[in-house]
Structure formats: C-alpha cells, structure tokens
C-alpha positions in Angstrom: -25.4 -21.8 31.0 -24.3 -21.1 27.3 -26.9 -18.3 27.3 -26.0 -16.7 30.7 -22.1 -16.8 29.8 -23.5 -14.9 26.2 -25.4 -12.8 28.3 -22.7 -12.1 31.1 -20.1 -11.0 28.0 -22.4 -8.7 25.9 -22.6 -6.8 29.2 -19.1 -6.7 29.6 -18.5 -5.3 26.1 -21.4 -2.7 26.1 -19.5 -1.1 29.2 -16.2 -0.2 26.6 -16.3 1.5 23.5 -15.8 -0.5 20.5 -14.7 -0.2 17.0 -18.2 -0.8 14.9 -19.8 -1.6 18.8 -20.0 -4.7 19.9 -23.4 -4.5 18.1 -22.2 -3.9 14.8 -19.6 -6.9 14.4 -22.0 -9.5 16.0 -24.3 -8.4 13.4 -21.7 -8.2 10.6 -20.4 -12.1 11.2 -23.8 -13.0 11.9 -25.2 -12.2 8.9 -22.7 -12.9 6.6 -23.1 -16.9 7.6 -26.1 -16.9 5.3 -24.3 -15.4 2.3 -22.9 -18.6 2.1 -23.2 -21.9 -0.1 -24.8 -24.9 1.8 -21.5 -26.5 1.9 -20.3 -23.6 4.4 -23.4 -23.3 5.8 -23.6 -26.3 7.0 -20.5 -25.6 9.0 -21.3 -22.1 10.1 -24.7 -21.6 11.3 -24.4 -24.3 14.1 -21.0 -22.5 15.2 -22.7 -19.1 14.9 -23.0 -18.3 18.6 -19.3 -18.9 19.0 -18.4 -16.6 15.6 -20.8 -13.7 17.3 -19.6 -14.0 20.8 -15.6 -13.7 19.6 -15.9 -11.1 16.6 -14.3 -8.8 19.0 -11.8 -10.9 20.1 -8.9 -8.5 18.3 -10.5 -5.4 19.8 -9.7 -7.4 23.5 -6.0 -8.3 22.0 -5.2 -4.5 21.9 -5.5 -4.8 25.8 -3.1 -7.4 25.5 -0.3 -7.3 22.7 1.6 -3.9 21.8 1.3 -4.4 17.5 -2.3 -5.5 17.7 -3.7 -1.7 17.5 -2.2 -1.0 13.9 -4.2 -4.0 12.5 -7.7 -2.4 12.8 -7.1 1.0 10.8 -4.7 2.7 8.2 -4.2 6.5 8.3 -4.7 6.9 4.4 -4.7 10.8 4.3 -1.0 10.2 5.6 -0.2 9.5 1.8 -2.0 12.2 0.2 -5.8 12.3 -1.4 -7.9 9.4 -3.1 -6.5 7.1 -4.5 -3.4 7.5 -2.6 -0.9 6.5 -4.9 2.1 7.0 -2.9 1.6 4.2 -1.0 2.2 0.7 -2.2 -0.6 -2.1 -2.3 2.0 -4.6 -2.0 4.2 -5.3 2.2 7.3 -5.6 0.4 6.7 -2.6 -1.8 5.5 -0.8 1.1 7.9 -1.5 3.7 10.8 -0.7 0.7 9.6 2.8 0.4 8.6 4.1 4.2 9.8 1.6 6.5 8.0 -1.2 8.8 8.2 1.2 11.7 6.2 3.6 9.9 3.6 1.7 8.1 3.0 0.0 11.6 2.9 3.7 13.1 0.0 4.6 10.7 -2.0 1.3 10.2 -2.0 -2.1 8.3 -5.2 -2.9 7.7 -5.5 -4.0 4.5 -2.1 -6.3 4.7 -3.1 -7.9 7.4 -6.9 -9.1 6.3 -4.3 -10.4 3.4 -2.1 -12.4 6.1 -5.3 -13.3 7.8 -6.9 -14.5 5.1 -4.2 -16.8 4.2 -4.4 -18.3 7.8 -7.7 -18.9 7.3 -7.1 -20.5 3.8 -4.3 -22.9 5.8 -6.9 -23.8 8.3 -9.6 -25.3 6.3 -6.9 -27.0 4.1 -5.7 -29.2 7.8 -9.6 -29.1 8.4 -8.9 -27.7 11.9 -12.6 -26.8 13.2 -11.3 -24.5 16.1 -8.8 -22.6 13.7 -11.2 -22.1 11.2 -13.9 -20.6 13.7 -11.4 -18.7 15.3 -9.6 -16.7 12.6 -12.9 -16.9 10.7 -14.4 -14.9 13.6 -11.3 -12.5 14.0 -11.2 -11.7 10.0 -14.3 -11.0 10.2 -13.6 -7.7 12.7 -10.4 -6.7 10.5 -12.9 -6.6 7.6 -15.5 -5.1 9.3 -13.0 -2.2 10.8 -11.7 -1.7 6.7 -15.3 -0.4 6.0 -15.2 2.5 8.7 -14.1 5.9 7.2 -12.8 7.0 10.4 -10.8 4.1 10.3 -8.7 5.6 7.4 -8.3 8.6 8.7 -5.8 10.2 11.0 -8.8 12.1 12.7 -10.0 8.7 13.8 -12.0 10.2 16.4 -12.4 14.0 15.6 -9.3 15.1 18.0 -8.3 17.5 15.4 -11.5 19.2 14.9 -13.2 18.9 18.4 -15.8 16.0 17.5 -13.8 14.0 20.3 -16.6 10.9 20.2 -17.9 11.0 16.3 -16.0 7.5 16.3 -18.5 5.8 18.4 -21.3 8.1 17.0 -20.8 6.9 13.4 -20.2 2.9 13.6 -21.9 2.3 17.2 -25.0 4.6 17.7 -26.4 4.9 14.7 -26.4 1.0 13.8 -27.5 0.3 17.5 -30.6 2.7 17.1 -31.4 1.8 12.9 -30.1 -1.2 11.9 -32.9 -3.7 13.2 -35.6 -1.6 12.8 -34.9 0.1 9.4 -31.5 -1.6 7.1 -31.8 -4.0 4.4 -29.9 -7.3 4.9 -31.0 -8.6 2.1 -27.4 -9.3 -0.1 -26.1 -10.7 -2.8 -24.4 -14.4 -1.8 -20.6 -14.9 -1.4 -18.4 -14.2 -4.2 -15.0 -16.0 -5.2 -12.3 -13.2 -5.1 -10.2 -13.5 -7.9 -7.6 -11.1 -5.8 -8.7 -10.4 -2.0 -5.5 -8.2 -1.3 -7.0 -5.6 -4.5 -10.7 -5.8 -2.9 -9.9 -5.0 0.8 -7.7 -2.5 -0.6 -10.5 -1.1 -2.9 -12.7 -0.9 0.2 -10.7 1.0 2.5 -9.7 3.8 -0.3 -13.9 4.0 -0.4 -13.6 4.4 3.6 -10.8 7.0 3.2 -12.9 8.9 0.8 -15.6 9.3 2.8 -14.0 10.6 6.1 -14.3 13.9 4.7 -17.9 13.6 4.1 -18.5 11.7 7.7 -16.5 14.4 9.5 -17.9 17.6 8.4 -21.5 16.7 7.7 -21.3 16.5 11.9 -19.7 20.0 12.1 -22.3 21.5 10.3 -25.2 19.7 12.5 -23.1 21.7 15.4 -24.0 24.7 14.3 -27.8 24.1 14.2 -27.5 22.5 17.4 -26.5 23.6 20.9 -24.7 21.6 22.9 -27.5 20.8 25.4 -29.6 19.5 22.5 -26.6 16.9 20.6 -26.4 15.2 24.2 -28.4 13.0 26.6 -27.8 10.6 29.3 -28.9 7.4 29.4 -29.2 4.5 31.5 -27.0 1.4 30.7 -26.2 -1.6 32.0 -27.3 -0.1 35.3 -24.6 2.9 34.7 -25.6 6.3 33.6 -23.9 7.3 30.5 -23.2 10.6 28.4 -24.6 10.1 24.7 -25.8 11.5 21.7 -29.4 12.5 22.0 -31.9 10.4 19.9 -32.7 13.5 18.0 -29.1 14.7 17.0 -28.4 10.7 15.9 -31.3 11.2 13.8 -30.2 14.2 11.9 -26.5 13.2 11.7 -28.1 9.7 10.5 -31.0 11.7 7.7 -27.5 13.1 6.7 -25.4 10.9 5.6 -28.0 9.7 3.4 -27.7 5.7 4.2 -23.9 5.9 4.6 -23.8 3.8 7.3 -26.0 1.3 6.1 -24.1 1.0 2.9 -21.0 0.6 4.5 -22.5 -2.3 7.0 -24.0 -3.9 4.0 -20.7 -4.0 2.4 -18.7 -5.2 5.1 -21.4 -8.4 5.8 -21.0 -9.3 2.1 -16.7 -8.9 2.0 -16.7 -11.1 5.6 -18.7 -13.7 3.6 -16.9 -13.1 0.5 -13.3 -14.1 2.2 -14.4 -16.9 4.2 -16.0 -18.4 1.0 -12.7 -17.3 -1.2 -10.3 -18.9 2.0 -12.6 -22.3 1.5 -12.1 -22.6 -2.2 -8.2 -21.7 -2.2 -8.0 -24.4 0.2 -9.8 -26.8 -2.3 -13.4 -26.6 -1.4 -12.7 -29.5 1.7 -15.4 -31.3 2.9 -16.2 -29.8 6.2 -19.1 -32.8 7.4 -17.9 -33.7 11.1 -16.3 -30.6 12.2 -19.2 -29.4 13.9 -17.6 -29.8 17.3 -14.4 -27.7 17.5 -11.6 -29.1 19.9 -10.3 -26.4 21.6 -6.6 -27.1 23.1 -5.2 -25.7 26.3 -3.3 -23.2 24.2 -6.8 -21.7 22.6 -8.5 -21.5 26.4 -5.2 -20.2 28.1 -5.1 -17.1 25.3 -9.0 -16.2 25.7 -8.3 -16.4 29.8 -5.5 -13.9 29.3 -7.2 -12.0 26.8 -10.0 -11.3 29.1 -7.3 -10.4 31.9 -6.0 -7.7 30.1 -8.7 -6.3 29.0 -10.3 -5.5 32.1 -7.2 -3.9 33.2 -8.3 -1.1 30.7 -4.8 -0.7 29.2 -5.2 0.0 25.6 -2.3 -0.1 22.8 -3.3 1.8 19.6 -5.9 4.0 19.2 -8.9 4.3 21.3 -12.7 4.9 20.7 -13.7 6.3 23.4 -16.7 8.5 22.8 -16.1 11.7 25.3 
C-alpha cells in the first residue's frame, strides 16, 4: 500500500510543473541522506521514503498560502550586478532599507532557509521525530530552489526574452534525461557551517551570476534551430505533452558544459550540510528511538488541505509552467 500511495503521488506531481521537477528534489534529499555521519544516518535512511515523497511539499503550499511563493526565489538582478551589494544579507538590515513589502515582492530565499534552518535546529533539540522529518524535507526544497539561476532572476522563466518554458527546460528536463545515466554523486560528506545565513547567501549570488549564461546560451541554440526541431511531443502519464525534443536538450545540455550537474551536486551537498549543521547547534542529540515519527491530527489535517489546494490549480507566486 506504501508503494502504490508513492506511486499514485509521483503521477500526480509529474502532471504539474515543478521548480527543479519533482525528479530533481527527490533526488536532491535522497542523496544527500548518505552525506551524512552514522549518527544521522541512522535516523535518515529508514525515513527516506517519507523525506522523498514530501520534498515538494512547499511547491504544493504555494497552492495553498498567499506568502509561500516568495520563499522559493529572490530576484537578485533587482539590486544591480554580482555581488549585489545594495541589498543587505541581514532581514533587519534588509527590511530597514527597502521595506518588507518589497523584499517579499521580489523573493526571500536566502532568509528563509535561515528561519528554516533554525526550526529545524529547535526540532532535534525537543527530539520531535515528525518535526524533524518534516522541515528536514521542506529545507531541503528551499535549498535546492537557492541553486537554480532562474531562481535569482527576474526572467524566471524567459517572459522577457520569449524562452517562455527555459524554467522547466533547465532544472526539470535536462536532470530527468542525464542525471541517472551520466552525473556523478559521488560528494564530499556533510560539513559543519560555521555561518549558514553567509553560505546559502554565497550560493544564490553563484545562481544569480549564472542566469545570464543559462538564458542566452538557449537564445543562441534558437538560431541554429527551427522551431519544429527544439520541440516534440511526448506521451506522459497517459497525456500527450508539448516538450523539448531529445535533440535540442542535448545541445542546450553539451552547452552549458555540466552547469546543471554542478549546480545539483551542490545543492545535494548544502541540504546535507544544513541538516548536519541544525543537528550539532542543537547539541548533537541522540536520535536512537525516533525511528517512528508520531504524526498529530494537526500534521495530517495540513497535508489533506495541502493536497486540496493544489489540485485546484490556483497558484500564488511565480509559476513554472513550461509553454
């Protein structure tokens, strides 16, 4: 039954466009369970099923709860070039010098994998199994969403430029067709963060600099390409969908020259990284018994409405639909 309700949900996702795919954050929180020490480990791996099958739990929420959609991005080229010195790394700095309502207009990213983290830090200190999955699982996607350059970019998905659909092509097809087959997941273990607000923020100034590069190497594979030739359909799920032809993935992918495979490698070892950093701020507990996570009538009710909401297709934020 476990299996078929796994099933029944990866079809569900793989019918809406994701941020990273639904593919790419399983992966991500999948992997970065055995970047861990045997203490966390030990905890993890038997709960991985549960930390796969909810990494896209915030990417439902934005179905669901109006400030949710600023969470997964921040427009960086709204304060200038790299490094983007304007803006503050610090909330309180930040919110001094442009407002809440703007920050929250052009993403939070990097302050909220900072609140998140310290959640998570909270919940292994009380030894709560079911918080720790849970917000281990959802800072894992916040993470994840950090490493994307579109997601530090006001172009998020090539309106301005008429690539309408390079979101999904960068952090969903080209990790669906290459990652198993082709990436190396072999990475170095979890590291203590002496400052986790400095790294995520180090991270998404990398994504930010490489928009650019993701955004107009795809313009110039235009112009070698006619549009019958970039596009295929394909069968999915039983549904026939529009989508970037294996060939054109192929180029766009030989062109960015491992980007996306660099960026993925990254975001597996930062996931790790943060749960491992949460742990030790919280003392390094003793996590032997939690195996079996109690979930309370509060934690079922949320997913239930969660999964309402989303179905109704209702998005706040920013989308990334491909066409």
């Amino acid at each position: 039954m476990k299996r078929l309700l796994l099933s029944l949900l990866c079809l569900l996702l793989c019918s809406k466009a994701w941020c990273w795919g639904f593919f790419g954050h399983e992966r991500i929180n999948e992997l970065a369970i055995f970047l861990l020490p045997p203490e966390l480990i030990a905890f993890f791996k038997p709960n991985k099923d549960y930390l796969v099958a909810h990494a896209t739990d915030p990417d439902k929420r934005r179905y669901a709860v109006a400030p949710e959609g600023a969470r997964h991005y921040l427009d960086l080229d709204r304060y200038g070039t790299y490094r983007y010195d304007s803006l503050p790394r610090t909330w309180s700095a930040a919110v001094a010098k442009f407002g809440e309502d703007s920050l929250n207009k052009h993403g939070i990213v990097p302050w909220w994998v900072d609140i998140m983290k310290r959640r998570l830090t909270a919940a292994f200190e009380k030894k709560n199994a079911a918080l720790i999955l849970k917000l281990s699982a959802e800072i894992g996607h916040y993470i994840a969403d950090a490493h994307v350059p579109l997601h530090a970019s006001s172009n998020h998905n090539g309106q301005l430029t008429n690539q309408k659909g390079i979101h999904g092509f960068w952090e969903s097809r080209l990790p669906e067709l290459w990652a198993n087959t082709s990436y190396d997941f072999f990475i170095d273990k979890a590291q203590y963060l002496n400052d986790p607000l400095g790294f995520i923020w180090k991270r998404i100034e990398e994504s930010g600099l490489a928009a650019d590069t993701v955004l107009k190497y795809e313009k110039e594979l235009q112009l070698l390409y006619p549009e019958q030739q970039r596009y295929a359909f394909e069968e999915r799920n039983g549904k026939t969908i529009k989508q970037y032809s294996t060939g054109y993935s192929l180029a766009y992918h030989t062109k960015l020259n491992g980007m996306v495979e660099r960026r993925m490698r990254a975001s597996i070892f930062a996931v790790a990284s943060f749960w491992y950093t949460a742990w030790v701020d919280a003392g390094q507990p003793n996590l032997k018994g939690l195996n079996r996570a109690e979930w309370t009538v509060e934690d079922q009710k949320e997913l239930e409405e969660l999964e309402k909401a989303w179905k109704k297709g209702t998005i706040f934020g920013k989308d990334c639909e491909e066409f």
